[in-house]
N, C-alpha and C positions, 0 to 999 in steps of 0.2 A: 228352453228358450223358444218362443215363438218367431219366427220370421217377420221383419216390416220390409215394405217394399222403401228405395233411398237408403239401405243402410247398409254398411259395409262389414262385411264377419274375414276369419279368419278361418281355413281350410285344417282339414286335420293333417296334411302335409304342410302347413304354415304360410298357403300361398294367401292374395287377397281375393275376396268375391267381392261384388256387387247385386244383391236384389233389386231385380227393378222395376215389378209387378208377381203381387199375390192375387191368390183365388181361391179359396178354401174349396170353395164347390167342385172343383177339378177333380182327377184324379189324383191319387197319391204320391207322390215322386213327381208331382206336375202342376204341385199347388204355388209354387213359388219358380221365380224363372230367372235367369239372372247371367252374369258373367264372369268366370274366374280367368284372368287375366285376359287375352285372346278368345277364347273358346266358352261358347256360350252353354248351361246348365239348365237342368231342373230340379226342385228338392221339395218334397212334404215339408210342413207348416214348421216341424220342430230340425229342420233343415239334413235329416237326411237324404245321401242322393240316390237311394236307392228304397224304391216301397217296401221291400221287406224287410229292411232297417239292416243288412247287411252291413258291416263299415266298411267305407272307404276311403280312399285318401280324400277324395273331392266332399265330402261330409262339412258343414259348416260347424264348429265347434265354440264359437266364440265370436260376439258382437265387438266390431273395433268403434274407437274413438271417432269421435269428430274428427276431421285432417283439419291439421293445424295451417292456419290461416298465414298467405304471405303478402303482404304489403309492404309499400316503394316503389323508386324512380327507379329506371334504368336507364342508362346511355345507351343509345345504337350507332356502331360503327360502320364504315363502309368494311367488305371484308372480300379474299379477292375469290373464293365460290363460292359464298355469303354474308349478309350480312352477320355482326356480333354484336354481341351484350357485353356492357363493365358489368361491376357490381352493383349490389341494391342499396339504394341509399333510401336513409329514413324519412327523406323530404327533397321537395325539389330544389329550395335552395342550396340546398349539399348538392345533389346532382349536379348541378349548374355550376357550384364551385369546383368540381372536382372532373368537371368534363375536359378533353380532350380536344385540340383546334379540329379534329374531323371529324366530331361526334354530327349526326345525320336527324337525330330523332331523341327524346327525352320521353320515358312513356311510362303511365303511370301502373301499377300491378294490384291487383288484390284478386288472388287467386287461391285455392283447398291446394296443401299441399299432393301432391299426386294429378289435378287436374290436367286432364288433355292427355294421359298416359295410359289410361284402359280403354 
């Protein structure tokens, strides 16, 4: 497996990464840089994070999926240490229909599953 930078692998402890800049010409263990959840990494081309190819848990093993796309409405509520969210509806008609006399906001969605979270 070669590394792309944008693409999301899977840890040999089963966590998620993020690459988010390669460089072949680097050093080894320093070609690829990236993010496994919090805490940021670096790993040679064929994603391990160690140049002597030692294994580790932090090791990419496996390219994940496209994150599955979420689109809809949501209702926003007044809330009394924040505001809330109802549920996703498939259109704003629905939204509208199924809104609430204190709904504040109707706002549309289309985000990658996980976005905003790493």
């Amino acid at each position: 497996m070669k590394l792309v930078a944008g693409k999301h692998y899977r840890t040999r402890s089963g966590r998620r990464a993020r690459v988010a800049a390669v460089d072949e010409d680097m050093a080894p263990g320093e070609q690829a840089v990236g993010w496994v959840e919090w805490s940021s990494c670096s790993w040679n081309m064929e994603g391990s994070f160690y140049a002597d190819l030692t294994t580790n848990d932090l090791d990419l093993v496996e390219e994940l999926g496209e994150p599955r796309r979420i689109r809809g409405w949501i209702n926003i509520y007044p809330g009394i240490a924040c505001d809330t969210a109802g549920p996703l509806h498939a259109n704003k008609d629905t939204a509208d229909k199924c809104s609430g006399i204190d709904r504040i906001a109707c706002v549309e969605i289309d985000a990658g599953e996980g976005q905003g979270l790493d």
